[in-house]
ZAGU-58106 format. One record per residue (C-alpha): x, y, z; residue number from 1. Coordinates in steps of 0.2 Angstrom, whole numbers, plus 5000, padded with zeros to 4 digits. Layout:
N
{nupa {X, Y, Z}, NUM};
...
# end
This chain:
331
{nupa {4952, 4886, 5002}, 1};
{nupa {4941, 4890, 5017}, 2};
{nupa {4939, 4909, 5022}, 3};
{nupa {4936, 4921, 5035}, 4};
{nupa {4922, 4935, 5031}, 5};
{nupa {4925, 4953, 5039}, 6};
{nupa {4906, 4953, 5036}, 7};
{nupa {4902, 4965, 5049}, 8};
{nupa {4908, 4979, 5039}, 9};
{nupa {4897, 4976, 5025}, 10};
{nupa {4882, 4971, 5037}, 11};
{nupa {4867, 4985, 5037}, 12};
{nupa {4870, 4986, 5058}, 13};
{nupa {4884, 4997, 5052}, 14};
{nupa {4874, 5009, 5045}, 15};
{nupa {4866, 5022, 5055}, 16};
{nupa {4846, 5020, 5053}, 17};
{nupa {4834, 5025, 5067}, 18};
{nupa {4822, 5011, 5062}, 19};
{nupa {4831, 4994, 5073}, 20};
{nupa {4818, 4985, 5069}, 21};
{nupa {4820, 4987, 5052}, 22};
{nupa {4840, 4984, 5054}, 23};
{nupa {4838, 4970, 5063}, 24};
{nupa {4828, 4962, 5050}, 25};
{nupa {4840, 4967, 5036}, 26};
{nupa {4853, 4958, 5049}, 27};
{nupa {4846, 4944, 5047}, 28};
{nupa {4843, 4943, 5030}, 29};
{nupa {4861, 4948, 5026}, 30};
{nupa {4868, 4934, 5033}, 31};
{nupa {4858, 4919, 5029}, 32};
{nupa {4860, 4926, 5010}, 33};
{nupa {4881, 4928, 5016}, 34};
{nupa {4878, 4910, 5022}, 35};
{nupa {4871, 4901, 5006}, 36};
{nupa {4879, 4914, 4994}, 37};
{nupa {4899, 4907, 5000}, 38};
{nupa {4900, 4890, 5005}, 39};
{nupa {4919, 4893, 5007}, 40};
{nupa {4916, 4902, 5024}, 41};
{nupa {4928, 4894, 5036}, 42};
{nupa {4921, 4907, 5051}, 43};
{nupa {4919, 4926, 5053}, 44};
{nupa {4931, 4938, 5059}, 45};
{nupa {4921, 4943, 5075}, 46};
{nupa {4920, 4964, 5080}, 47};
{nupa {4924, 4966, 5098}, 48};
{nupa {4917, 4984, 5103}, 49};
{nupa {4923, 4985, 5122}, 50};
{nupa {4909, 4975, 5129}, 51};
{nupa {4899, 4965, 5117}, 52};
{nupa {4899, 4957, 5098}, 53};
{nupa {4885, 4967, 5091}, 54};
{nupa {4876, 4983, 5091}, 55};
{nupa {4861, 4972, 5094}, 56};
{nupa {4869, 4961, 5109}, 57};
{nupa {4881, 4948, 5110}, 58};
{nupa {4866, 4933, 5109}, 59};
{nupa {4860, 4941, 5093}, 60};
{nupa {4875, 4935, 5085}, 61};
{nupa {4877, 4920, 5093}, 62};
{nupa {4861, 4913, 5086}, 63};
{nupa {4870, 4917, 5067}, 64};
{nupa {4886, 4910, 5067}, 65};
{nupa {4887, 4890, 5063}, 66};
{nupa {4893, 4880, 5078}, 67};
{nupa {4906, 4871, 5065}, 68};
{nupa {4916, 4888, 5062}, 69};
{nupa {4932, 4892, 5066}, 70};
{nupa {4933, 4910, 5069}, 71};
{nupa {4945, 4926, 5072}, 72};
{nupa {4939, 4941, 5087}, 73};
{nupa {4946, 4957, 5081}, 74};
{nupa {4947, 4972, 5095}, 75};
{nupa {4951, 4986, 5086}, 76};
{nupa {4931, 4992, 5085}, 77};
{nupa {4932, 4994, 5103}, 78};
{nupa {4952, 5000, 5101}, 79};
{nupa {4945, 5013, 5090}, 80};
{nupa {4929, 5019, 5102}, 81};
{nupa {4942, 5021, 5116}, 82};
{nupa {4952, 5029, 5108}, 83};
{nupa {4939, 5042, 5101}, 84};
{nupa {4935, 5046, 5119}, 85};
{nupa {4953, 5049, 5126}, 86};
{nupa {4971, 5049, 5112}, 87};
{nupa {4981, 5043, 5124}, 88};
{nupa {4972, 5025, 5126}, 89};
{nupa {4981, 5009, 5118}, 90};
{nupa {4991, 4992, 5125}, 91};
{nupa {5005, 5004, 5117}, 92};
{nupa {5001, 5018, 5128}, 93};
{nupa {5015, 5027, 5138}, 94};
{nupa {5001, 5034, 5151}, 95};
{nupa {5002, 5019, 5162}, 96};
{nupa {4984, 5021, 5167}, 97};
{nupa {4976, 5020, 5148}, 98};
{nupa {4989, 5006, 5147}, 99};
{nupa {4980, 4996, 5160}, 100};
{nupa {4959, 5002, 5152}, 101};
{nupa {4966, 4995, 5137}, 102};
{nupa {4974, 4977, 5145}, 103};
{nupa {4956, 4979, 5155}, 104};
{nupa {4947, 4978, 5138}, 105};
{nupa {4956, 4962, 5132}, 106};
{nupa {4951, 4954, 5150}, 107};
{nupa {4934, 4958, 5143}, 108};
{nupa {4937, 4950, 5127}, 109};
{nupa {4945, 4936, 5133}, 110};
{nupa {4927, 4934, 5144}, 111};
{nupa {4919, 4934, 5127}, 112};
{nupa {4928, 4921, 5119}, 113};
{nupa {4923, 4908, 5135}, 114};
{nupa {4905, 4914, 5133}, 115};
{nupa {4905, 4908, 5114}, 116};
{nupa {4915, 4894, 5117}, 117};
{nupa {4903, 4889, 5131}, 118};
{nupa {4889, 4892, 5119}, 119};
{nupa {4895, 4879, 5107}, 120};
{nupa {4903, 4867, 5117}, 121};
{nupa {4919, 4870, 5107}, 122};
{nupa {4933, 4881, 5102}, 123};
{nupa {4927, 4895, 5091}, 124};
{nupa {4942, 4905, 5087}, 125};
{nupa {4956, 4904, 5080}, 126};
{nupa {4964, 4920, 5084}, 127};
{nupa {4962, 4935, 5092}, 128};
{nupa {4968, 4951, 5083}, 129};
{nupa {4976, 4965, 5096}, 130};
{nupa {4980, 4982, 5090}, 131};
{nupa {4996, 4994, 5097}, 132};
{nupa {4984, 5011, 5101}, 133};
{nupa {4987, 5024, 5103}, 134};
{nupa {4991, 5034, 5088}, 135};
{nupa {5006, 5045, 5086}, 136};
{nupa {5011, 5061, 5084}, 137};
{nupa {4997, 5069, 5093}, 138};
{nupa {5003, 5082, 5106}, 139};
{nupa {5001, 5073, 5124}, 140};
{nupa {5003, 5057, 5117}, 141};
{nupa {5016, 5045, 5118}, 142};
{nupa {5019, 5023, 5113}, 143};
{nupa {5033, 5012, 5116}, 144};
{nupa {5040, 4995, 5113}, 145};
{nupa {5043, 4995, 5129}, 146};
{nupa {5024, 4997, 5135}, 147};
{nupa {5016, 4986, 5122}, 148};
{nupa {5028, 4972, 5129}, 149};
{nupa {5022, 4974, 5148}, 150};
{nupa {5004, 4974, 5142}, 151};
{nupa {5007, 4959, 5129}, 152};
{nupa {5013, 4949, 5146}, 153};
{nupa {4996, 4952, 5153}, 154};
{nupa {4987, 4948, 5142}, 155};
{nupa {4998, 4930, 5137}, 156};
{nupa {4992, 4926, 5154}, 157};
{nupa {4976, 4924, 5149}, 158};
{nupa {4967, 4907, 5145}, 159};
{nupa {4962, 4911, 5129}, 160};
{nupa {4955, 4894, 5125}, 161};
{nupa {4968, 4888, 5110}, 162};
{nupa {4965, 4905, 5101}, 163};
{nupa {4982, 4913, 5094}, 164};
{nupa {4984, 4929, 5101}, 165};
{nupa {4990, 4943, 5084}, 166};
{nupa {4994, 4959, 5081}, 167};
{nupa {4985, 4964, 5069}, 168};
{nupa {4995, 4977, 5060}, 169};
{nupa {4989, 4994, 5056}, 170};
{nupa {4994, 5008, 5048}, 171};
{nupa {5010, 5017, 5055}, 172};
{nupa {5014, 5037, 5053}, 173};
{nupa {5029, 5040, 5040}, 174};
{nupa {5036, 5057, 5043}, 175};
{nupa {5028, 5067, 5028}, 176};
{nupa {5012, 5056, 5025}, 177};
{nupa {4993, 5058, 5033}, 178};
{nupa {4992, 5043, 5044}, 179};
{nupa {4974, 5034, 5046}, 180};
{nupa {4976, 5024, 5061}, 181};
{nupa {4995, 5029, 5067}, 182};
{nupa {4999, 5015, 5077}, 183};
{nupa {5016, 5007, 5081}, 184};
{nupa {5029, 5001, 5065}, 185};
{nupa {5029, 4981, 5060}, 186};
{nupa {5046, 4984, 5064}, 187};
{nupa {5042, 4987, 5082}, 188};
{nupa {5029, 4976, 5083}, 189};
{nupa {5037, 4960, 5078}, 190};
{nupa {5051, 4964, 5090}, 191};
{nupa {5042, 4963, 5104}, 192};
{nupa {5033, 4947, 5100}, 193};
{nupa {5049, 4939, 5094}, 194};
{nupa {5053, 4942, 5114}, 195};
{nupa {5038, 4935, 5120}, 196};
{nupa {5042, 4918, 5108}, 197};
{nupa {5047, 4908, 5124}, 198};
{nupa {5029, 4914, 5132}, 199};
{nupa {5016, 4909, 5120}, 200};
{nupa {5013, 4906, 5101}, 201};
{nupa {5010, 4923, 5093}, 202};
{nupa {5009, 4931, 5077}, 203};
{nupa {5005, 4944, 5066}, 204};
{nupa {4989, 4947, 5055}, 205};
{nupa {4994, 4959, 5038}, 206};
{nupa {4978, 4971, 5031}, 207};
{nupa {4982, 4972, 5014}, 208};
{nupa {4975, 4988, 5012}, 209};
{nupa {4979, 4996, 5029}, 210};
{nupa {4998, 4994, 5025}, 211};
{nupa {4994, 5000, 5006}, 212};
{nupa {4988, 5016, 5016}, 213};
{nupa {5004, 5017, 5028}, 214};
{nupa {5015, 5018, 5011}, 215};
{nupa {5005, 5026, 5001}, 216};
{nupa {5010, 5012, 4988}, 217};
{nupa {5005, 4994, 4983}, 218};
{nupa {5022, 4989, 4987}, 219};
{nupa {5022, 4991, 5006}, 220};
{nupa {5011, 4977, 5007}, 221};
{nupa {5021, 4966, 4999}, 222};
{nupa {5037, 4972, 5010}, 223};
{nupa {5024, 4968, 5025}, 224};
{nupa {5022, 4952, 5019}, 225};
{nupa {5040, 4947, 5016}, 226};
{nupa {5047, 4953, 5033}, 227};
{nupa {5033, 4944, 5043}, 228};
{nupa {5037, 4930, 5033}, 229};
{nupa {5056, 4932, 5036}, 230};
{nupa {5051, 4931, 5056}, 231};
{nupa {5039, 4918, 5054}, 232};
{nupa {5028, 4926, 5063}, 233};
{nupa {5015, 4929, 5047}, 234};
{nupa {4998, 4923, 5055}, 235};
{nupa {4983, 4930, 5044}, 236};
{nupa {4982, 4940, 5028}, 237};
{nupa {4964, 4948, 5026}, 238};
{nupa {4961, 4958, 5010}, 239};
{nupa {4955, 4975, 5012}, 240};
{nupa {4954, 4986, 4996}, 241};
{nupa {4959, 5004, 4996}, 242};
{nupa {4963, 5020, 4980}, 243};
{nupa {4975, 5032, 4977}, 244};
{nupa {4957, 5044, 4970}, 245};
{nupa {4941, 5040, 4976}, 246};
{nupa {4926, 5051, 4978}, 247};
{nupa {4916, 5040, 4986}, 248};
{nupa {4929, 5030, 4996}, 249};
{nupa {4941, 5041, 4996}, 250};
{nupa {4962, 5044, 4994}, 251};
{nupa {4971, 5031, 5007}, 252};
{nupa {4958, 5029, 5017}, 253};
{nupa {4953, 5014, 5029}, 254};
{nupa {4935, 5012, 5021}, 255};
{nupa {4940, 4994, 5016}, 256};
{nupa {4935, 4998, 4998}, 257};
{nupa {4929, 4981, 4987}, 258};
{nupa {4941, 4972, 4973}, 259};
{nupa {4944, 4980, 4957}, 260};
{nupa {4934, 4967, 4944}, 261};
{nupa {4941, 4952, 4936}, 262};
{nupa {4932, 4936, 4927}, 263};
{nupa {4920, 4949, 4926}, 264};
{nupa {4912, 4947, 4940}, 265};
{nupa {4896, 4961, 4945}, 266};
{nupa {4900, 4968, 4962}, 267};
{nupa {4915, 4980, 4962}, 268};
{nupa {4925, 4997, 4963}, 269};
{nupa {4933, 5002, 4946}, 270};
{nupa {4947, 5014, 4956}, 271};
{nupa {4951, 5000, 4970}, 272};
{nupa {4968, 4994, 4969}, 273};
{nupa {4964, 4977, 4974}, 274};
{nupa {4968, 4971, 4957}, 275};
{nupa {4970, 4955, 4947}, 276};
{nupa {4988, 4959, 4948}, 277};
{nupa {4989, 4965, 4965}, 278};
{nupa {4983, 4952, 4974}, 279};
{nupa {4990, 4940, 4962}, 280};
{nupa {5008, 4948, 4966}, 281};
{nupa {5006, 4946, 4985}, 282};
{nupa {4998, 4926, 4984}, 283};
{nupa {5016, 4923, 4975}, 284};
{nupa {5024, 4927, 4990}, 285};
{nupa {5018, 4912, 5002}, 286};
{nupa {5010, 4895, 5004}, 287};
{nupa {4990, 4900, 5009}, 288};
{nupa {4990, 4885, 5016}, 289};
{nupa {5005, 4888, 5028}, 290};
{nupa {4992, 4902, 5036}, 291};
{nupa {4981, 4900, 5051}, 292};
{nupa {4967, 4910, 5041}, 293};
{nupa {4964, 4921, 5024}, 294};
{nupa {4950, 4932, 5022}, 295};
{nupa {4942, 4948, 5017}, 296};
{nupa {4934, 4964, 5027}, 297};
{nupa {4923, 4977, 5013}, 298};
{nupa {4913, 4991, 5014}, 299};
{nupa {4898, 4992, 5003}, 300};
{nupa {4895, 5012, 5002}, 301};
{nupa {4887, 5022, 5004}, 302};
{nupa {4885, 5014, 5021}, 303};
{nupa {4865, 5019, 5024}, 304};
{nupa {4860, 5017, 5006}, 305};
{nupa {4866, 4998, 5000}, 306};
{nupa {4855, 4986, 4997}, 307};
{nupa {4856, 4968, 5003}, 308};
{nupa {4863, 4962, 4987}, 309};
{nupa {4877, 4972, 4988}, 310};
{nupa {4881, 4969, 5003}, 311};
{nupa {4880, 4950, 4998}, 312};
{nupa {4888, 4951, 4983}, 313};
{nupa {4904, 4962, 4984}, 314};
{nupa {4909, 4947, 4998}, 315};
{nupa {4904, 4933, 4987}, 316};
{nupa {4912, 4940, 4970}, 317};
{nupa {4930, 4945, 4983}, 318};
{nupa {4929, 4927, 4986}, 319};
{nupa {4925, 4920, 4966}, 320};
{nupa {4941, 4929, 4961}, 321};
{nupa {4951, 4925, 4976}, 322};
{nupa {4948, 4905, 4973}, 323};
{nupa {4950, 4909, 4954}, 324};
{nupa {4968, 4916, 4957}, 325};
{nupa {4973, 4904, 4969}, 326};
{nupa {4968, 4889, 4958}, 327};
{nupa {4978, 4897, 4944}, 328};
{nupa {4994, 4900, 4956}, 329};
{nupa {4993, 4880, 4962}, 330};
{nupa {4987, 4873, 4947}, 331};
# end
């Protein structure tokens, strides 16, 4: 199996240092060491932030990834930083106006994805995960079905260069339960795209631990799984890890917490629920190689304080135990 590498969570440009010089030298490091450290690497999943691909500039990153990769452009970072500026933003969105700055954004990103393929001389990625902003229920705020399917129809008119264009599924409010993210249902989600069907190829990327965190239960992603399965519309599966009691990550939280160990690997999280069994019990479900992509995304905390290795190694253990699991399943 190849894989893609949320590596941008665990790379030290997340942290919060004063000292770029410093950062961008730790940058550097990280991912050569990423690079030889996981030969499995089939591309990266990509951070669109509203305008660029890096805190440090699009061309920093550029001059990092492999020309031979085949990589996914997730926009919820720049979803997310939207968002924090008005609640009402999202391709979801009721208020017509945040609607359209949200459709705006992907005109952005669709921009993006020409200048990296331009870059190489190729196609770079595979798919391009979209996310149903804005959350709800917050007072003033309103989504739809109905909106997410007039920006959706935008946005298919886009060239997007042979890239699938997926929902990348978040966490949804349940009456009762603390949301994370609070975005629309799968339920909702996959009925609008099984409208836009006749349009344009589409699909829907499942966060392991994003739907853990929208049921509470390690269950939710496995009905995730089975009912984007059902609809054939399962694109992605990336493996984030997430705990039911965590000081430092903490309780259902979207902090994209390493495995739990197995084959005894060195980098892990004893209270992550990304265990043997866990991800053993959702790989059962489907055919990896029916997928367009599998990956990880992990957080190595405390954000300002990991050390290189770390960083490195809770990424190449994910992967050791991931390839162990799935030679076992298909042996």
């Amino acid at each position: 199996m190849n894989y893609i590498i949320g590596a941008y969570a665990t790379a030290p440009s997340l942290a919060t240092s004063p000292s770029l010089s410093q950062v961008k030298a730790s940058e550097l490091i990280f991912y050569e060491k990423l690079i030889e450290s996981i030969p499995q690497i089939m591309g990266l999943e990509i951070p669109f932030f509203g305008h660029d691909i890096h805190r440090f500039g699009s061309d920093f990153l550029l001059n990092i990834l492999r020309p031979e990769w085949n990589n996914v452009l997730t926009c919820i970072p720049g979803t997310m930083k939207n968002l924090s500026i008005d609640s009402r933003y999202g391709i979801a969105s009721d208020d017509d106006y945040f609607r359209k700055e949200a459709v705006s954004m992907y005109k952005r990103a669709n921009k993006i994805v020409h200048k990296v393929n331009d870059f190489y001389g190729k196609k770079s990625f595979i798919a391009i995960q979209i996310a149903t902003a804005p959350s709800i229920p917050i007072n003033g705020v309103s989504s739809s079905k109905y909106s997410l399917l007039k920006s959706m129809e935008e946005i298919l008119t886009l060239d997007w260069e042979g890239a699938k264009v997926v929902i990348e599924h978040q966490d949804s409010s349940i009456l009762g339960h603390p949301f994370e993210k609070g975005f629309l249902t799968l339920e909702d989600e996959i009925e609008v795209l099984l409208k836009l069907a006749s349009q344009q190829e589409t699909g829907i990327t499942i966060n392991w631990g994003r739907s853990a965190i929208e049921g509470k239960s390690i269950q939710k992603p496995i009905e995730h799984i089975k009912l984007a399965l059902e609809k054939k519309l399962l694109c992605g599966l990336i493996f984030s890890g997430v705990s039911d009691i965590d000081q430092l990550y903490g309780n259902w939280k979207d902090t994209h917490m390493p495995f739990a160990q197995s084959y005894n690997v060195k980098h892990f999280e004893k209270n992550s629920l990304l265990t043997y069994e866990n991800i053993s019990n959702v790989l059962r479900l489907l055919d990896t190689k029916s997928l367009s992509y599998l990956g990880i995304k992990l957080l190595s905390m405390p954000i300002d304080k990991s050390k290189v290795e770390r960083r490195v190694g809770i990424n190449r253990d994910a992967i050791l135990i991931l390839e162990k699991i799935i030679s076992e399943l298909y042996s």
